[in-house]
C-alpha positions in Angstrom: 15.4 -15.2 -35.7 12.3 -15.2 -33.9 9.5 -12.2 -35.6 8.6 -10.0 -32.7 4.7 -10.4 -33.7 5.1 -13.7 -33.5 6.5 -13.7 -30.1 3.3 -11.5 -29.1 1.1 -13.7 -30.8 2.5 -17.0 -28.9 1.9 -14.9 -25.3 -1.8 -14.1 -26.4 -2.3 -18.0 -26.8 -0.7 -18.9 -23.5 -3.3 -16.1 -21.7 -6.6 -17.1 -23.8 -5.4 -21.0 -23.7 -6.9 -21.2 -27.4 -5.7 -20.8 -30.9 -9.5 -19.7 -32.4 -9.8 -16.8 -29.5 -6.6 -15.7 -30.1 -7.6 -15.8 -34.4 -11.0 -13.9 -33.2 -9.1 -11.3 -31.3 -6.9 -10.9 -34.3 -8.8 -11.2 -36.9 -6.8 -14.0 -38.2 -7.9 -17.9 -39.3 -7.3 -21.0 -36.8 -4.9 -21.9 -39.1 -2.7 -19.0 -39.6 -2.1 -18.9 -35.9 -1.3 -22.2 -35.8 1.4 -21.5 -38.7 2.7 -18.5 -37.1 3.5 -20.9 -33.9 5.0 -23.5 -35.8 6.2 -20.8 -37.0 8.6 -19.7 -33.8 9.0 -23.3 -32.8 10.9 -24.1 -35.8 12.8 -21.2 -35.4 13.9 -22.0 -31.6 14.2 -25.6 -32.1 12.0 -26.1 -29.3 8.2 -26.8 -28.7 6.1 -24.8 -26.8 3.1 -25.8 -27.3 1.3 -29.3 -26.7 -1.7 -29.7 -28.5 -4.7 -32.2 -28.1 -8.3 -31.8 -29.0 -9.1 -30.7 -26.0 -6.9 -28.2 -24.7 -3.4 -26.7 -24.8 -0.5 -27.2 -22.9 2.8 -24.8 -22.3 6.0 -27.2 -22.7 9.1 -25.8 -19.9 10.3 -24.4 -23.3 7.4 -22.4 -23.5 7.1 -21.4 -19.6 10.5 -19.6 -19.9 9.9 -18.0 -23.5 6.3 -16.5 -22.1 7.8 -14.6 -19.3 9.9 -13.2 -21.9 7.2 -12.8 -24.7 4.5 -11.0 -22.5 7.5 -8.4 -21.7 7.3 -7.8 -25.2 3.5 -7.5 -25.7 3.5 -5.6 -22.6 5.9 -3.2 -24.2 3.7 -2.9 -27.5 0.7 -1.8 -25.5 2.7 0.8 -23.8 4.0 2.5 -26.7 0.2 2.3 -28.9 -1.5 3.5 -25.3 1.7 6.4 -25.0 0.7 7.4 -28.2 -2.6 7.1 -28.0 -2.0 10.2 -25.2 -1.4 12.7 -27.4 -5.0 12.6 -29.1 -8.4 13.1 -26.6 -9.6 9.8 -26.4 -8.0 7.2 -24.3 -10.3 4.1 -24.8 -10.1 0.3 -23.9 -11.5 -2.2 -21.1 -10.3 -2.3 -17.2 -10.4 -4.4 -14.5 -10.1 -3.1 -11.7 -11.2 -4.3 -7.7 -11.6 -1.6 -4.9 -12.4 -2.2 -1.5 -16.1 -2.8 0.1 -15.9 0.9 2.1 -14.4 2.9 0.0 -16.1 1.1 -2.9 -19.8 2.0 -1.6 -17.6 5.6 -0.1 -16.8 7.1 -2.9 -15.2 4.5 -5.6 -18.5 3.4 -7.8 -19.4 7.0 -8.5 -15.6 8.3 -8.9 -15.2 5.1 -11.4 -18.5 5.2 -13.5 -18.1 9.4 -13.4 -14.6 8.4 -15.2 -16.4 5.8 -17.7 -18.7 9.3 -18.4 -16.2 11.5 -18.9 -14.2 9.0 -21.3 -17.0 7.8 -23.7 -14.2 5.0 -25.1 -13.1 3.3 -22.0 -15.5 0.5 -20.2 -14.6 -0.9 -16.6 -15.8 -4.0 -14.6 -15.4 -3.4 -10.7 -15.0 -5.8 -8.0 -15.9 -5.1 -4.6 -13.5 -7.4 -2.9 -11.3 -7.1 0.8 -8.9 -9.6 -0.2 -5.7 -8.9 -1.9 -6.6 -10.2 -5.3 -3.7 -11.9 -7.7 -3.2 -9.2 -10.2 -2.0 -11.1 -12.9 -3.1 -14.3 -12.2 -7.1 -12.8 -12.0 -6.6 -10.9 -14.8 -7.0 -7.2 -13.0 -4.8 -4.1 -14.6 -5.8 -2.1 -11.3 -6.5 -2.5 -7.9 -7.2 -0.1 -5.0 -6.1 -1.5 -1.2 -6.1 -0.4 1.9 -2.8 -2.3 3.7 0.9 -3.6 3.4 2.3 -4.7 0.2 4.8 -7.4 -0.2 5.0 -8.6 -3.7 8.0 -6.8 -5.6 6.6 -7.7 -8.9 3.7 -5.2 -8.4 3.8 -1.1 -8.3 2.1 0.5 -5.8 1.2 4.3 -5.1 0.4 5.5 -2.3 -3.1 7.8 -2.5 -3.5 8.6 1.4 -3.4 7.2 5.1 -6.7 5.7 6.6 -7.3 6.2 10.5 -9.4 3.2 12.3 -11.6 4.4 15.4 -13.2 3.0 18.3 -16.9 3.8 18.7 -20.3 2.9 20.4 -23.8 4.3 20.4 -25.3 6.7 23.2 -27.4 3.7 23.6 -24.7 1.5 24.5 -22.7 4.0 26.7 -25.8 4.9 28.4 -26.6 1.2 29.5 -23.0 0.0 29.7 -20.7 3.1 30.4 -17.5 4.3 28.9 -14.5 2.8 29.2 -12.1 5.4 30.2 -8.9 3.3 29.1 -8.2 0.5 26.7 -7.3 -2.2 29.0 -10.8 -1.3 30.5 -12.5 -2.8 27.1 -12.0 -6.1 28.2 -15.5 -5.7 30.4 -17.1 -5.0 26.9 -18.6 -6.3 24.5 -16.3 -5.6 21.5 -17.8 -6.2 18.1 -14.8 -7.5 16.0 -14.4 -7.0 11.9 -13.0 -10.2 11.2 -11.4 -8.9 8.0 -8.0 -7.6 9.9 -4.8 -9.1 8.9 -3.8 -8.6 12.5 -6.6 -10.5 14.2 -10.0 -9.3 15.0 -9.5 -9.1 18.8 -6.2 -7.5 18.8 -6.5 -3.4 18.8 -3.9 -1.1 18.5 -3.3 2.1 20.6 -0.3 4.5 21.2 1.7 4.3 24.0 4.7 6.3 25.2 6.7 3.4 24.1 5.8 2.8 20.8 1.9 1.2 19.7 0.6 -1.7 21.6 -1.8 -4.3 21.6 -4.9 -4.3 23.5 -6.8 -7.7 23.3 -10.3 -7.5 23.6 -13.6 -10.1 23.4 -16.9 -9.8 22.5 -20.1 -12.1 20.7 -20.3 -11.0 17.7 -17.3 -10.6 14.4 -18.3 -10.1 10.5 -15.8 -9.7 7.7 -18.4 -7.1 6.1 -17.9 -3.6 7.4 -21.6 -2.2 6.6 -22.9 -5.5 9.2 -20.7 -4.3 11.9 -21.4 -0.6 11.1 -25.1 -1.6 12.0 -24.5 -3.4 14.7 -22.7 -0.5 16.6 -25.4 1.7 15.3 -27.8 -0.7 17.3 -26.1 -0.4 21.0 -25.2 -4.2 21.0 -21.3 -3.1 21.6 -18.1 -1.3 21.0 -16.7 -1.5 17.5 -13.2 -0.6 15.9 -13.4 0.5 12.1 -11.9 3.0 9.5 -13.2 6.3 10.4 -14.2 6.9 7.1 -17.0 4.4 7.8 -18.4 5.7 10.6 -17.5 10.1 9.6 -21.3 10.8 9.2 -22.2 8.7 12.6 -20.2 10.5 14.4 -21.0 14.4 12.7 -24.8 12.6 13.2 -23.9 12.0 17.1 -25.6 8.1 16.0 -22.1 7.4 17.5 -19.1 8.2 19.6 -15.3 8.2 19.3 -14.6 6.4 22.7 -10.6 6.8 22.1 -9.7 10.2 19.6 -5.9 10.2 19.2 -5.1 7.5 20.8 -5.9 4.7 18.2 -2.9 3.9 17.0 -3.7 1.8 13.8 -3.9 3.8 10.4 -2.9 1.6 7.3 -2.2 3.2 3.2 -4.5 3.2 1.0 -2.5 2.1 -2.5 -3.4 2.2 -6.3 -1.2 -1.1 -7.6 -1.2 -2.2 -10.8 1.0 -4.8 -12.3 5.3 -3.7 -12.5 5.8 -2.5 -15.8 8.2 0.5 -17.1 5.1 2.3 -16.9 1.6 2.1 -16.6 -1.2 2.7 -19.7 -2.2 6.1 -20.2 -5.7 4.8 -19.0 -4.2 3.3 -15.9 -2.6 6.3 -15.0 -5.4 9.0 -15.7 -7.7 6.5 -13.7 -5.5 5.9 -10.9 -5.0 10.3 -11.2 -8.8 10.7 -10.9 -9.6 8.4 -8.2 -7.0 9.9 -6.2 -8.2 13.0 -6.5 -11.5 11.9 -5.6 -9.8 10.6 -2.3 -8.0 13.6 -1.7 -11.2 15.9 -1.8 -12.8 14.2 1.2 -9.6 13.5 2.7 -11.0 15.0 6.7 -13.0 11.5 6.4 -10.0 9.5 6.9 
């Protein structure tokens, strides 16, 4: 019968792709890793593991036994990192990726004021819109603002983010207002070409149910900041998160051409790879960044 440390040891050498980082990690020889996998295969009666100078390979074999074997590593985290609770110090590395806005909002403090208040834990953030591969990329958290369709991740909601339509005095002053959405098509509408839904489609309510409003305009970006700045310059009208734009508008530097009747608002999600349940890292992160959320919730 296959040893259980075994099996944990053959899913470590599927994810490094190398017997001597998986012997470093361990604290192990090249060559008792290489016994301990000989190890299981003579024990299936299968190989799972093609080896050349140059690199290793994952038989089918192996494939199907990994999916299985990094349940069980998994599982072996869990339990050291439930543990591991009961005493002060949670420690250990994350990956995590956050989105640009709320990254430069509020994330980088709230993340490196966690790393502060636990002396043992390190983290390496990604600024990054797109919805990463979790487990593929290597990430144990992610924060996104949007829909989530993969079943084989968790996610938990933190709050709801409201998107606005603004301009600059400037721009109203030498343009004028539109007083309805249809009459944005006589704009220029500065587009953030980052939307899953398309940059020149914009969502309002309606007595029936939301609708779309297309619009045009000469200039898109897929970085919100740019298209902050350009609104902020009076070259058009621009449709973002409000929490981008909450000081502009306290500031007057811009106006909210349509309040209440924007009808796109999207989740903003902590996910994290499905497991029974999360590290105890994971989940005191993922507790402290929503609260961070939650105490400047009025900018969303």
């Amino acid at each position: 019968m296959a040893k259980t440390d075994d099996l944990i040891l053959f899913a470590q050498v599927v994810e490094c792709g190398s017997f001597s980082k998986v012997a470093e990690q361990n604290s192990l020889t090249n060559s008792v890793v290489s016994k301990r996998i000989a190890r299981l295969e003579d024990d299936l009666g299968v190989q799972l593991l093609y080896r050349t100078t140059r690199k290793l390979t994952v038989s089918e074999a192996g494939k199907v036994l990994y999916l299985g074997a990094k349940n069980v590593k998994q599982a072996a985290i869990e339990a050291i990192d439930a543990v591991s609770g009961y005493g002060e110090k949670v420690s250990g590395h994350v990956k995590i990726s956050v989105p640009t806005i709320s990254g430069d909002l509020l994330l980088a403090d709230a993340i490196a004021e966690f790393c502060t208040m636990h002396p043992g834990i390190t983290v390496d953030m990604s600024l990054d819109n797109r919805f990463v591969d979790l487990v593929e990329d290597g990430y144990d958290l992610v924060i996104r603002t949007g829909y989530l369709e993969d079943s084989s991740l968790v996610a938990r909601h933190i709050l709801d983010s409201q998107w606005v339509i603004c301009a600059a005095p400037a721009y109203i002053t030498k343009y004028g207002k539109p007083n309805t959405p249809q009459g944005l098509v006589n704009h220029n509408c500065l587009q953030y070409a980052y939307q899953t839904t398309g940059a020149s489609e914009w969502e309002f309510i309606g007595e029936q149910g939301n609708y779309i409003q297309r619009v045009r305009g000469n200039f898109s970006t897929d970085n919100a900041g740019a298209l902050r700045k350009a609104a902020l310059g009076g070259y058009g009208i621009a449709y973002v998160p409000r929490c981008l734009v909450y000081h502009d508008f306290i500031d007057g530097q811009l106006v909210d051409l349509f309040p209440d009747q924007v009808g796109k608002k999207l989740g903003v999600y902590a996910v994290y790879p499905y497991t029974r349940q999360p590290s105890q890292k994971i989940r005191l992160l993922i507790e402290h960044i929503r609260k961070r959320y939650l105490e400047i919730h009025y900018y969303f």
